[in-house]
C-alpha positions in Angstrom: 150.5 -29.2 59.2 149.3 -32.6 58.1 149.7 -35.2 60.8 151.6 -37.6 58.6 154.3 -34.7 58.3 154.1 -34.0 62.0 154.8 -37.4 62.7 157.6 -38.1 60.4 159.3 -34.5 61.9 158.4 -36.0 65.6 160.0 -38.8 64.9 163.3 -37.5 62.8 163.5 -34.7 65.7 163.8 -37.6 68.2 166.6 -39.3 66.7 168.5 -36.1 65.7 168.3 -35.1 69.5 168.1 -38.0 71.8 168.5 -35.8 74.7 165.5 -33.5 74.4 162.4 -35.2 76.3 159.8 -34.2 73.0 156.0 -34.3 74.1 153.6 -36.4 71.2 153.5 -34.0 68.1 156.3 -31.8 68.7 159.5 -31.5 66.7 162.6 -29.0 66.6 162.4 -26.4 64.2 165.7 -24.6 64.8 168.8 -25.6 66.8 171.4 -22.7 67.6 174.7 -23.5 69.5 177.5 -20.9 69.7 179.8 -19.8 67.0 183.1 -21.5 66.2 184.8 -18.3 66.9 185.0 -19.1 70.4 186.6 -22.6 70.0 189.4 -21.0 68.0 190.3 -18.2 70.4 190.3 -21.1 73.1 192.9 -22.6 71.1 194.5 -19.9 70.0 194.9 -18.7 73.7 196.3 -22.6 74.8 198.7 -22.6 72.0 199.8 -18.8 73.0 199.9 -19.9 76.9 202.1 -23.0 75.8 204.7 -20.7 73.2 205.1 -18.6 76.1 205.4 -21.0 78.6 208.4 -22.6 76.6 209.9 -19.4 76.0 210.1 -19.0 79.8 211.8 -21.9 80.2 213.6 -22.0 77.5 215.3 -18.7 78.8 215.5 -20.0 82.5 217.4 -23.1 81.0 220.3 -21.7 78.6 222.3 -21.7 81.4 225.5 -23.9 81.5 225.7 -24.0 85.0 222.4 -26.0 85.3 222.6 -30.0 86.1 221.7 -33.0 83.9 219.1 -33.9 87.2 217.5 -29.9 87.0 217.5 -30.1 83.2 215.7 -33.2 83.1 213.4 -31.6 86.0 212.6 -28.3 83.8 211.5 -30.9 80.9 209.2 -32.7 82.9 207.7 -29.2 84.9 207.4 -28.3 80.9 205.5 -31.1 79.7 203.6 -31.5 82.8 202.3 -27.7 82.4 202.1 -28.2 78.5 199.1 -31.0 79.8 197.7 -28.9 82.0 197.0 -26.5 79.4 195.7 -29.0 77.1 193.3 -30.2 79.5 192.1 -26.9 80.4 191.7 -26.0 76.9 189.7 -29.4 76.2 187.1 -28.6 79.2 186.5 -25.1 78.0 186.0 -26.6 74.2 183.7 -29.2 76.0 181.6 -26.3 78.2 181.5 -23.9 75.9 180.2 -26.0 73.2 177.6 -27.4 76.3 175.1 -24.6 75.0 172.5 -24.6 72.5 168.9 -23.7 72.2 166.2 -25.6 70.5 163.1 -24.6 69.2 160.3 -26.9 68.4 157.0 -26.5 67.3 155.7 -25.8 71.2 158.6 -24.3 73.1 161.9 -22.8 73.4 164.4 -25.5 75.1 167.8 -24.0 76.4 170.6 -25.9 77.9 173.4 -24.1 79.8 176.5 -25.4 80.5 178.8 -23.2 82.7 181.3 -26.0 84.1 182.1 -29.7 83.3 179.6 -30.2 86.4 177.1 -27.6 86.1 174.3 -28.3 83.7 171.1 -26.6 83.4 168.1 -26.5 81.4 165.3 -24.0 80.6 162.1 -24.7 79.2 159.8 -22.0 77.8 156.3 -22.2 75.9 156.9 -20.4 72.7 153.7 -18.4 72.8 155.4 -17.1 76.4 157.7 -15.4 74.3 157.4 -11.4 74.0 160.1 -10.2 72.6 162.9 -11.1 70.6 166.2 -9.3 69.9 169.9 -9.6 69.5 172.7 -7.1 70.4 176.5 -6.9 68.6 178.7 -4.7 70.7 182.6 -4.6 68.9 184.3 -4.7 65.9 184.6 -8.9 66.3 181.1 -9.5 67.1 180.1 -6.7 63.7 183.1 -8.5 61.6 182.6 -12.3 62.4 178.9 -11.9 62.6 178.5 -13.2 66.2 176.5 -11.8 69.1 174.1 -12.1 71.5 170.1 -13.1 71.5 167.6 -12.2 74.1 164.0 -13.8 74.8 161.6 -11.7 77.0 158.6 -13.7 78.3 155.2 -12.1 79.0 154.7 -12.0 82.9 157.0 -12.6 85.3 159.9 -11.0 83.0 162.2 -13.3 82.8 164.9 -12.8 80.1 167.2 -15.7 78.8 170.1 -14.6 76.8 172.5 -17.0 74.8 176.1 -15.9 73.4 178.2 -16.0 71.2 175.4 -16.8 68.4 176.3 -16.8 65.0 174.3 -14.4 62.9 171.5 -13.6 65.8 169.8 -11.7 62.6 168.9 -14.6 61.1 168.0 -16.1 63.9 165.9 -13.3 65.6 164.0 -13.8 62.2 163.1 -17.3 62.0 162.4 -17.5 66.0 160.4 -14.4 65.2 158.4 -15.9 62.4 158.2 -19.2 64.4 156.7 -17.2 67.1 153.8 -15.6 65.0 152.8 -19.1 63.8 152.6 -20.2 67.4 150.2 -17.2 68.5 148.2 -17.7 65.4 148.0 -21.9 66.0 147.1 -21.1 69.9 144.7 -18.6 68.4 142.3 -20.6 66.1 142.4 -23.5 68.5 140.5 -21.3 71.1 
């Protein structure tokens, strides 16, 4: 690639992603996060918690015998729990959409996120990389077009996985092809 170009992607790769540390000549290729799937089964299990939740107390509270002071009590326990699912639902949003891989011109870059405090990140070189694959397992995964991708490196065997991907086909294919023009570059330079 011409250096001009390699600049201009360097330089456009270090705005679009301020919080990659990119060496001199390198720019992302491909960025993958997770698939918007999981965001709306999040939801769609807060908003199930919360209907349920009311219907609880919606059944406790039909009584007539209750007071004005243990109504107004059940309302605030209600809204109070109503937050706490909201909140809940917000940080799992926030840590599940925490994840993404990059791939640049030189390596593979993967950022982890398994709590609102627990951050890690993996860097790999991309000629490292042995094998590619992806795995679907269920009817959701086959019908939304989801799964999971896997990334073997030559040597000491390490494997990093990422799910919930959307379309890991497509992806295995273009980390693939990214992959044979790495060898090849790391090839003619010897």
């Amino acid at each position: 690639m011409k250096k001009d170009l390699v600049n201009l992607h360097h330089a456009r790769s270090k705005q679009d992603f301020p919080e990659l540390k990119l060496e001199d000549d390198e720019f992302v290729e491909l960025a993958l996060r997770r698939t918007r799937i999981g965001v709306i089964l999040i939801w769609a299990g807060a908003v199930i918690g919360s209907l349920l939740l009311m219907l609880v107390l919606a059944i406790f509270g039909v009584s007539n015998t209750m007071s004005a002071d243990t109504e107004r009590y059940l309302e605030f326990l209600l809204l109070a729990l109503l937050a706490v699912i909201l909140v809940i639902a917000m940080v799992a949003v926030r840590v599940y959409n925490g994840n993404s891989i990059y791939i640049t011109n030189r390596r593979v870059i993967q950022i982890e996120m398994t709590s609102l405090f627990a951050k890690s990140k993996n860097v790999i070189d991309l000629v490292s990389i042995e094998d590619v694959s992806f795995k679907q397992t269920g009817l959701m995964q086959y019908i939304f077009r989801y799964g999971t991708l896997r990334m073997a490196t030559v040597g000491d065997e390490t494997t990093y996985t990422f799910t919930y991907l959307d379309k890991p086909t497509d992806e295995m294919d273009v980390i693939t092809h990214l992959l044979h023009i790495a060898k090849e570059s790391k090839e003619k330079k010897k």
